[in-house]
ZATI-227026 format. One line per 4 residues: number of its first residue (from 1); their letters; for each residue x, y, z of N, C-alpha, C, O. Coordinates in steps of 0.02 Angstrom, whole numbers, plus 50000, padded with zeros to 5 digits. Last residue first. Example, Ala and Ser with C-alpha at 12.3 -4.5 7.8 and 13.67 -1.06 7.14 Angstrom:
2
2) SA) 50642,49888,50354,50684,49947,50357,50645,50002,50394,50670,50057,50402  50660,49716,50390,50615,49775,50390,50660,49835,50390,50712,49834,50423
END
This chain:
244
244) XXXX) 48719,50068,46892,48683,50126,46871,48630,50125,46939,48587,50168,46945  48863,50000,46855,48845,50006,46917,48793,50068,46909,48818,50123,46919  48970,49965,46725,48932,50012,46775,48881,49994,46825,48857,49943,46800  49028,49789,46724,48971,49813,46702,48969,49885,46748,48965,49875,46809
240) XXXX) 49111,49692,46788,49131,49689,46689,49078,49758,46666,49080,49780,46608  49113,49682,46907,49054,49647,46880,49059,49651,46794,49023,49624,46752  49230,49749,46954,49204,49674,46960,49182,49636,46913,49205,49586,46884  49215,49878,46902,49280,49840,46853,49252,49778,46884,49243,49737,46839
236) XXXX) 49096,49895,47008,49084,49903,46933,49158,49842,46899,49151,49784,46879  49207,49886,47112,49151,49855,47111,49110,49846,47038,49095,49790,47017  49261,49996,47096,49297,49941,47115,49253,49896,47095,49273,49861,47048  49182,50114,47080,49211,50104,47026,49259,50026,47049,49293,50004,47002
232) XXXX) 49116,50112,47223,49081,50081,47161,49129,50087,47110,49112,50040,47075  49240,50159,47297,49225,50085,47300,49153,50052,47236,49144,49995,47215  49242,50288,47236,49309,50233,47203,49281,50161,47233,49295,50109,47202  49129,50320,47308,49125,50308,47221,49183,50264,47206,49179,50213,47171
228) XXXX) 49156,50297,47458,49094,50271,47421,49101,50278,47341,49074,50232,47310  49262,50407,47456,49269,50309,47471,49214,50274,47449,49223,50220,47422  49213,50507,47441,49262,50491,47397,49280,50398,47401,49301,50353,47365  49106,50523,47515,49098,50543,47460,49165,50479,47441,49155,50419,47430
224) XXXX) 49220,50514,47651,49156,50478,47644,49113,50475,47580,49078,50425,47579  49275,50655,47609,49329,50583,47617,49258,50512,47623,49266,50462,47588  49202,50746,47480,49225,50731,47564,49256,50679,47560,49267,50654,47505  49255,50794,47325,49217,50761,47370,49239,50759,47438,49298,50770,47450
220) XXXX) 49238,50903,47197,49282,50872,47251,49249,50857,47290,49205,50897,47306  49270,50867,47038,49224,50872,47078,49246,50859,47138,49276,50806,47145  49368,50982,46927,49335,50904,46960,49301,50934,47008,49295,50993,47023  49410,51106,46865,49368,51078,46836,49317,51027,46869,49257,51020,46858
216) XXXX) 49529,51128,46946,49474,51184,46919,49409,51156,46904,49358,51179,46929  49596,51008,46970,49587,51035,47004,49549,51107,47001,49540,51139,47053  49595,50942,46822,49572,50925,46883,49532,50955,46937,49474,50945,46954  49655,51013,46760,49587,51006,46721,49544,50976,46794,49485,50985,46812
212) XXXX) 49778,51046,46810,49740,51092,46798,49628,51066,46797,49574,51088,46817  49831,50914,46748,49820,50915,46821,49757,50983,46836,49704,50973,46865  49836,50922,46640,49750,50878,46666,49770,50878,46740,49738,50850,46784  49933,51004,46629,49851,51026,46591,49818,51000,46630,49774,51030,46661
208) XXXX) 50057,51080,46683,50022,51025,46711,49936,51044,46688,49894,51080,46716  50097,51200,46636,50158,51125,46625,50128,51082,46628,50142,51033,46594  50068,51303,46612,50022,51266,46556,50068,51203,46568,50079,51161,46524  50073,51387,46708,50116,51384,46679,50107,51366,46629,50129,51401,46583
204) XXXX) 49952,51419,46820,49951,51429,46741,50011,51440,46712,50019,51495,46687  49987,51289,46888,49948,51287,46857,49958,51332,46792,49968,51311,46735  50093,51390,46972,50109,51321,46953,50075,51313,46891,50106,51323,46839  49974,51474,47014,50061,51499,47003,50054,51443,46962,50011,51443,46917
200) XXXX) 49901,51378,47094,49858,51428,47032,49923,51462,46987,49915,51473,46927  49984,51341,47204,49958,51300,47147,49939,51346,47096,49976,51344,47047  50005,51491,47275,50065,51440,47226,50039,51399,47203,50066,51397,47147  49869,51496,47328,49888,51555,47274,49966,51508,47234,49971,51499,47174
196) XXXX) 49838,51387,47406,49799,51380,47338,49856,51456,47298,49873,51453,47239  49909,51333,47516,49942,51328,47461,49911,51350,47403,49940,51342,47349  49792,51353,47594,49870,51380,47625,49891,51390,47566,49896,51449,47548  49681,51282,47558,49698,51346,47537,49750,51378,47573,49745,51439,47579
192) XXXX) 49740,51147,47599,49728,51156,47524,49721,51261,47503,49745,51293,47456  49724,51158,47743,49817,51163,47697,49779,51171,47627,49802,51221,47598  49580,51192,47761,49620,51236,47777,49695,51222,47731,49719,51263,47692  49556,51052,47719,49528,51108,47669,49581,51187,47695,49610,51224,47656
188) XXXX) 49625,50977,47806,49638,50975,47712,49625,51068,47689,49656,51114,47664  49651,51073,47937,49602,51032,47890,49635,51015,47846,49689,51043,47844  49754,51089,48078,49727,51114,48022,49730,51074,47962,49780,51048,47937  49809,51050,48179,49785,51084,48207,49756,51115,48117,49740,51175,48113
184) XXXX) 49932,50951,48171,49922,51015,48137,49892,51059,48161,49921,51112,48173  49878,50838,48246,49929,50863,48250,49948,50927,48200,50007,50941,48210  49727,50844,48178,49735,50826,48237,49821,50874,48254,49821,50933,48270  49781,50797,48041,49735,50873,48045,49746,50878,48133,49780,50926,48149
180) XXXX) 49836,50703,48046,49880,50748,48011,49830,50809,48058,49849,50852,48098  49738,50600,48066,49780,50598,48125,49816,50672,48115,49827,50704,48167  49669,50609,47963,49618,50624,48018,49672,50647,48088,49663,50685,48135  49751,50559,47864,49738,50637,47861,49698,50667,47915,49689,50727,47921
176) XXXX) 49765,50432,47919,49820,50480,47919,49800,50538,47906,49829,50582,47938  49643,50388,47889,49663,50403,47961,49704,50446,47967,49698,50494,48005  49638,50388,47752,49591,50446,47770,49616,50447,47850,49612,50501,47878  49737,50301,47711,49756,50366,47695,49717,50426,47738,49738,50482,47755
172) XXXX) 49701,50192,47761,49763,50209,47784,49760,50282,47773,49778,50322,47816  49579,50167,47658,49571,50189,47731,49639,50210,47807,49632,50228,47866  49626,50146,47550,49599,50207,47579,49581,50208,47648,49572,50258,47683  49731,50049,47571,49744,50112,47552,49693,50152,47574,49707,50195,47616
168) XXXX) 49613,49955,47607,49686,49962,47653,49718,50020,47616,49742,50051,47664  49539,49941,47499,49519,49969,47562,49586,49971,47613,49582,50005,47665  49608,49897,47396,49552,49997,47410,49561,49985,47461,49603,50023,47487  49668,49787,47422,49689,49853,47412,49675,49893,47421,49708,49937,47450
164) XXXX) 49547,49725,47433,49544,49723,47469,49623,49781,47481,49633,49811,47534  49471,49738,47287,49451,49755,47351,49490,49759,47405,49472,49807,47439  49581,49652,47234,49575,49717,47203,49542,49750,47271,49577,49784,47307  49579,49522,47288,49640,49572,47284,49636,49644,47288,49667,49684,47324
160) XXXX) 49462,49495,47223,49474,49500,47298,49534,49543,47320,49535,49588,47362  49481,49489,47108,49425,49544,47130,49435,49553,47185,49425,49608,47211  49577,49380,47099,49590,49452,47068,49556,49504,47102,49584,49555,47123  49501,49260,47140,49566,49306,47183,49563,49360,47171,49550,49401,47215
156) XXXX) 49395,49254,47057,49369,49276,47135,49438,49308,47163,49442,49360,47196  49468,49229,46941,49427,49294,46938,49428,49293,47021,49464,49335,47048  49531,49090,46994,49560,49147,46976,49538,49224,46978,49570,49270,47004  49389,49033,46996,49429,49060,47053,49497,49096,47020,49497,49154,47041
152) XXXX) 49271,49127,46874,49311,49067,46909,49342,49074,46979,49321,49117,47018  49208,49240,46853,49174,49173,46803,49242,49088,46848,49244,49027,46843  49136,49368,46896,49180,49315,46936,49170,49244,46903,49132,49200,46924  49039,49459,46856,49107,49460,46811,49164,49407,46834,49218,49399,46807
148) XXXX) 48935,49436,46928,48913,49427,46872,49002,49417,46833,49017,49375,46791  48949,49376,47120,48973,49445,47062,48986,49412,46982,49033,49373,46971  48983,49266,47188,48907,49293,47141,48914,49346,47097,48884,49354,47044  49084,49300,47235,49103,49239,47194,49030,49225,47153,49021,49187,47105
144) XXXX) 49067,49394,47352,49098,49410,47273,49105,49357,47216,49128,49370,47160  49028,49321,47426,48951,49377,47402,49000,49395,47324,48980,49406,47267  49145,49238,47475,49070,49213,47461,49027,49251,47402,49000,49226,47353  49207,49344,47507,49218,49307,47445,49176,49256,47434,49173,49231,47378
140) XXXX) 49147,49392,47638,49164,49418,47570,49170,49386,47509,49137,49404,47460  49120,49280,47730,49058,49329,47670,49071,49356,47626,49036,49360,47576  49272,49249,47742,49231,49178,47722,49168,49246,47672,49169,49258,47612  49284,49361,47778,49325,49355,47744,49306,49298,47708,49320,49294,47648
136) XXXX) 49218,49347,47918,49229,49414,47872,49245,49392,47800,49204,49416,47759  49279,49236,47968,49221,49239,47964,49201,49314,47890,49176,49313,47834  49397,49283,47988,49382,49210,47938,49326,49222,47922,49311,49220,47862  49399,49353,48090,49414,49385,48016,49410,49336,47970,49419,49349,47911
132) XXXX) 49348,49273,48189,49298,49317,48167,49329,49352,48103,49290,49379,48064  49444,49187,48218,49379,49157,48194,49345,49231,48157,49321,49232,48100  49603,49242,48130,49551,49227,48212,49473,49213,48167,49456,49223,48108  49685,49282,48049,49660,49222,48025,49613,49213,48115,49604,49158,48141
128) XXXX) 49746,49406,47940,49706,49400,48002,49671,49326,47999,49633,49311,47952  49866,49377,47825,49819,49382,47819,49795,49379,47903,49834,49344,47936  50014,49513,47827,49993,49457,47840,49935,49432,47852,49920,49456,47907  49961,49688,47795,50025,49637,47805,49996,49574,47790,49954,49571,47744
124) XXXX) 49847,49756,47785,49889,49749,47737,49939,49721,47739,49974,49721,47688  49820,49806,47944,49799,49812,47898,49866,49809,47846,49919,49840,47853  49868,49880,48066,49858,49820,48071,49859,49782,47988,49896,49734,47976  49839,50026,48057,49892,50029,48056,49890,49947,48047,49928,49940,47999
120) XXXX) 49668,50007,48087,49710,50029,48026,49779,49992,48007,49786,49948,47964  49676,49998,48205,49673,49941,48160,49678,49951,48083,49688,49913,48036  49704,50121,48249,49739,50068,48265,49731,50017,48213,49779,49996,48182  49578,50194,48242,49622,50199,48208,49675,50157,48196,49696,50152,48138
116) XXXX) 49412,50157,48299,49489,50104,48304,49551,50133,48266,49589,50086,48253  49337,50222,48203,49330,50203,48288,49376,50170,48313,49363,50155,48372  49397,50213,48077,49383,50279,48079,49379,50269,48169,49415,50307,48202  49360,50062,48077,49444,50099,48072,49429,50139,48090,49438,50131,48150
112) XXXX) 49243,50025,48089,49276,50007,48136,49368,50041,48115,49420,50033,48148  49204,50087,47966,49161,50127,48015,49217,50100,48070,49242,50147,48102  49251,50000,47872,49278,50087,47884,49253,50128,47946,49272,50183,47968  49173,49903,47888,49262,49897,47899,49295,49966,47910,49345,49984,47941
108) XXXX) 49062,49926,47854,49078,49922,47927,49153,49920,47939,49184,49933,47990  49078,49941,47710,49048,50005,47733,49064,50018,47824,49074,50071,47855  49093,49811,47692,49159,49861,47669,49143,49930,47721,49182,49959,47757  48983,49764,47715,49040,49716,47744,49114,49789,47733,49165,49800,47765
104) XXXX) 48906,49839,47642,48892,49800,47707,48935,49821,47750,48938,49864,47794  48954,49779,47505,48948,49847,47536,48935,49834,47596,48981,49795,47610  48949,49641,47504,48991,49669,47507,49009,49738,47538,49054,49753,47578  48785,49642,47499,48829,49608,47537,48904,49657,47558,48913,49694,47606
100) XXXX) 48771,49686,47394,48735,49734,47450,48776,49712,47507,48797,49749,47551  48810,49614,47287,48844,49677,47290,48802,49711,47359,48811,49772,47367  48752,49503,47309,48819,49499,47320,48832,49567,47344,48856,49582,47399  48575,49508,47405,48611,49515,47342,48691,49523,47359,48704,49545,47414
96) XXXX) 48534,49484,47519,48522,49429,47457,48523,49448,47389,48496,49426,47339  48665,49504,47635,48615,49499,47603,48600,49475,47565,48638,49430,47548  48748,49438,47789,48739,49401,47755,48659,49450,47724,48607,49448,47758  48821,49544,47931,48796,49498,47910,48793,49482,47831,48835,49514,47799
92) XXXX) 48885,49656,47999,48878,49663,47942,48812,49610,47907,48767,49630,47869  48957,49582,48111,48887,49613,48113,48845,49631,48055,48784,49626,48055  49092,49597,48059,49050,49522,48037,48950,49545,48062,48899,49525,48035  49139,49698,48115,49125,49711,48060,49080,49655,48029,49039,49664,47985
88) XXXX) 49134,49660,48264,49100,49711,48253,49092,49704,48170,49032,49703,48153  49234,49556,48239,49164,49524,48255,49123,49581,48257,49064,49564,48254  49357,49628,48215,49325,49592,48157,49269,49546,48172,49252,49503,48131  49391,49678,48353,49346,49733,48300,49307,49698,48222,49260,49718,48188
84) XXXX) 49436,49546,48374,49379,49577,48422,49337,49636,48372,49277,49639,48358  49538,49533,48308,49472,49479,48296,49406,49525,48342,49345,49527,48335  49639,49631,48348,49595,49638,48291,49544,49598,48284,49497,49621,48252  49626,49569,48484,49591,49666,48483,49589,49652,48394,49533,49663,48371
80) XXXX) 49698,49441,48468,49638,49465,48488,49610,49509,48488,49550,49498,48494  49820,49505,48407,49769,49461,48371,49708,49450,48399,49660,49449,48360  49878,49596,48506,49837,49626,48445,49803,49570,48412,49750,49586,48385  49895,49468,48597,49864,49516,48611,49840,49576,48550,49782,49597,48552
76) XXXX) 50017,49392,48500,49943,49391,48512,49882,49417,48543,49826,49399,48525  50104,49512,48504,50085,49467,48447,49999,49455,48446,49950,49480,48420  50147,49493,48647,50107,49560,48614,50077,49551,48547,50027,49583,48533  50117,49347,48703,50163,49401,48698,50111,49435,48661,50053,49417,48648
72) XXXX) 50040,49232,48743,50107,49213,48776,50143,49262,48742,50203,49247,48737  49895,49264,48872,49934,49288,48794,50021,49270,48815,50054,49282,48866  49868,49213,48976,49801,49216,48924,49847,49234,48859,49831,49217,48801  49948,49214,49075,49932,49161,49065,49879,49168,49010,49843,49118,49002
68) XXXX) 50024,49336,49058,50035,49302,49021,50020,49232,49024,50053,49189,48995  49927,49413,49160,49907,49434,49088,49948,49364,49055,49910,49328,49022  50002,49408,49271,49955,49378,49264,49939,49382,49197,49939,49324,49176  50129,49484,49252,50136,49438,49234,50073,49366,49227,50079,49311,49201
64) XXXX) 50063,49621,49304,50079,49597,49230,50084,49528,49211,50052,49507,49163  49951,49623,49402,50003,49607,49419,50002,49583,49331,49963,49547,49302  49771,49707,49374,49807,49648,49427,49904,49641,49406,49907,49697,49380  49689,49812,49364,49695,49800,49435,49723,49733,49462,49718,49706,49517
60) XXXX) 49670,49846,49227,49634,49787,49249,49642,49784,49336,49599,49754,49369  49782,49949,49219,49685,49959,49199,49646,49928,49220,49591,49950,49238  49885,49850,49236,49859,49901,49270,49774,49951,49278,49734,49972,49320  49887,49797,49109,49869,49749,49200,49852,49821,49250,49808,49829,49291
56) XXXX) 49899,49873,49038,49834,49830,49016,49831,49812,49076,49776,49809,49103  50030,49919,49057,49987,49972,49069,49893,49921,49057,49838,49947,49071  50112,49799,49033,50092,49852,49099,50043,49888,49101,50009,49889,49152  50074,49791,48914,50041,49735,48957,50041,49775,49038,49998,49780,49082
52) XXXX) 50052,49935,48824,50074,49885,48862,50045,49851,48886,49985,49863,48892  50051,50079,48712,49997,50010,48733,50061,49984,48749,50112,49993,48716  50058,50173,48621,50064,50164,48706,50008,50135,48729,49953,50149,48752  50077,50136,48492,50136,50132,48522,50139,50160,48591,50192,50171,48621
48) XXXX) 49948,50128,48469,49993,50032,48480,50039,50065,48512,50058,50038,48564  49848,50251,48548,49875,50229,48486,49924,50156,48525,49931,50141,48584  49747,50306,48670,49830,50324,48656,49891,50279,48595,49952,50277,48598  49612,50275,48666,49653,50341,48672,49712,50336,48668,49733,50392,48656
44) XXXX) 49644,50140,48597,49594,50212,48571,49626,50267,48570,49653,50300,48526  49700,50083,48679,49730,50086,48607,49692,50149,48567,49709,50189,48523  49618,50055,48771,49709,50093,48816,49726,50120,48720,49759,50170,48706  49529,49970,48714,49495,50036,48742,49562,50102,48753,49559,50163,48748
40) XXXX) 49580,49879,48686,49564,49893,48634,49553,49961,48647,49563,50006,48607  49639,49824,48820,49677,49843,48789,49623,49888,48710,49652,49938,48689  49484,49803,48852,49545,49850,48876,49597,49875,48853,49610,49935,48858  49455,49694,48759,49421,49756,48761,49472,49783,48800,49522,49787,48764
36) XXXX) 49571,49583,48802,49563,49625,48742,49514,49678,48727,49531,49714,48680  49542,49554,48929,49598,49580,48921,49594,49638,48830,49607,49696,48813  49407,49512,48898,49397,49562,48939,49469,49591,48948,49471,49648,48971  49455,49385,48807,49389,49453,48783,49393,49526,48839,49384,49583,48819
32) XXXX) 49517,49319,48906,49536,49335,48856,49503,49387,48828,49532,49441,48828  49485,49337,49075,49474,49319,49023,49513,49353,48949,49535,49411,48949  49478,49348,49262,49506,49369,49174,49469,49344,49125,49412,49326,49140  49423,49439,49421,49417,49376,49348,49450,49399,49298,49455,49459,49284
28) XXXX) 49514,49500,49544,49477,49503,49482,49478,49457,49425,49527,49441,49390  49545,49445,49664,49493,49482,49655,49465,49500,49587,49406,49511,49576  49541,49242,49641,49586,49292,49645,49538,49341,49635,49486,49322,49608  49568,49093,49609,49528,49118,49679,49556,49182,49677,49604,49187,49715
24) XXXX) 49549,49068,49421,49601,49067,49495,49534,49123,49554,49488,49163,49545  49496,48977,49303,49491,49016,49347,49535,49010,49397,49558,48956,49416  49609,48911,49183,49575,48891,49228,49558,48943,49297,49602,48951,49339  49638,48988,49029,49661,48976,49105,49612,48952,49152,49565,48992,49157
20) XXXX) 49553,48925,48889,49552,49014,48922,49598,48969,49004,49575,48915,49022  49620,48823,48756,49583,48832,48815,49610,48905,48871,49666,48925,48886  49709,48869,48627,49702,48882,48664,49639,48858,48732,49615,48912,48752  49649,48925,48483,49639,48852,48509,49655,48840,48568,49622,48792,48588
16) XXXX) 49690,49054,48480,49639,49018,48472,49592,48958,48477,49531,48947,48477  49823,49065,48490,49759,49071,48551,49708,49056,48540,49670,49041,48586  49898,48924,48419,49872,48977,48416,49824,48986,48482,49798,48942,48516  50029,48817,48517,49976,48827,48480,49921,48890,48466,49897,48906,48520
12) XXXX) 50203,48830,48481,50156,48822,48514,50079,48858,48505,50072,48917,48488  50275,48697,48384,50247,48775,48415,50187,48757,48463,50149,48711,48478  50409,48582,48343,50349,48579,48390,50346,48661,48393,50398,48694,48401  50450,48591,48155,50464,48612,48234,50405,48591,48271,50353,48581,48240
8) XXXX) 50394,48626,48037,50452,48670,48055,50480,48646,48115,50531,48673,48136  50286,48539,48004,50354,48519,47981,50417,48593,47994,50470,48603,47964  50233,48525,48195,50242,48564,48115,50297,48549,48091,50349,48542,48123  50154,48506,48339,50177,48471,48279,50209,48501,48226,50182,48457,48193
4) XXXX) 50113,48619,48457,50074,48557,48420,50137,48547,48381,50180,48589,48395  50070,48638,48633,50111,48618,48568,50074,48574,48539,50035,48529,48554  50026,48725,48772,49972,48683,48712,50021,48716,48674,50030,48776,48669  50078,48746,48940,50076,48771,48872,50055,48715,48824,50069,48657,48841
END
């Protein structure tokens, strides 16, 4: 085991730094990348809470306790499956404008939740620090620190903040309604007209106007619609400026 130093204590050192196990004479090769696609793959179909190292050694065709020469617990095994989906979103790359950038970079983050639900659930705790969400995270606030309304680092936190809220709300919200409909067995649009004759009840009480004004009046969008405008209205409050 690789310790390092800290004014907390000797730890022991991220996988990241880590050197991979020294091959063994054995039928199937490991690796770190090839434990974590598997597991990423066991997480697909059957969500974090049936995911194991048992069940990861087993997929793999070798003996659990082999697995803990590459991960010294479950901790770090999601830190690899999220760095792994955050080198799909870093695909995104680098444009030569901020705001195209960003979009990019936001537009792939949803594409890898909506294909990963899992990493959803990951989302909004503690910052992801593996090379590839650094990496992510290095373009973002890069492409946002060009944004016309980012006059300091203070401004770059704020905007960053702000972004990076949307997107862990919305994209928490649209899995959950993806997961809801799944175990329901029925749409938004189907529960929205379950309930439409008691809203319209409700409504013309006159208790709730701009709720009314809303829901007669607004425009209702798909869940892909609806993440693309609140992310230009994120993006606009950026730049101090609409977005035309």
């Amino acid at each position: 085991m690789y310790y390092m130093d800290t004014s907390y204590g000797s730890s022991a050192l991220p996988v990241w730094e880590r050197p991979e196990p020294q091959p063994r004479a054995a039928p199937v090769p490991l690796s770190r990348a090839k434990i974590a696609a598997t597991a990423i793959r066991l997480a697909d179909e059957h969500g974090l809470d049936g995911l194991s190292v048992r069940k990861i050694a087993k997929e793999l065709g070798v003996g659990p306790m082999r697995l803990y020469d590459y991960v010294i617990n479950r901790s770090e095994l999601l830190d690899l499956m999220v760095d792994a989906v955050y080198a799909q979103i870093a695909e995104a790359g680098q444009h030569s404008e901020w705001r195209a950038t960003v979009l990019a970079l936001v537009h792939r983050t949803r594409d890898a939740a909506l294909a990963h639900e899992w990493f959803s659930d990951l989302l909004g705790g503690r910052p992801h620090l593996g090379p590839h969400a650094l990496a992510v995270g290095e373009s973002t606030a890069a492409a946002l620190s060009q944004a016309p309304g980012v006059r300091n680092l203070d401004d770059l936190q704020r905007a960053l903040g702000a972004l990076n809220a949307f997107i862990v709300g919305a994209l928490r919200r649209e899995v959950t309604e993806r997961r809801t409909a799944r175990s329901t067995g029925t749409d938004v649009t189907a529960w929205q007209a379950s309930l439409g004759p008691y809203l319209t009840r409700m409504l013309k009480t006159g208790r709730y106007p701009t709720v009314a004004r809303l829901v007669l009046d607004g425009v209702h969008l798909n869940a892909e619609e609806t993440f693309n405008d609140n992310l230009t209205t994120i993006l606009d409050g950026i730049t101090g400026h609409p977005h035309t």
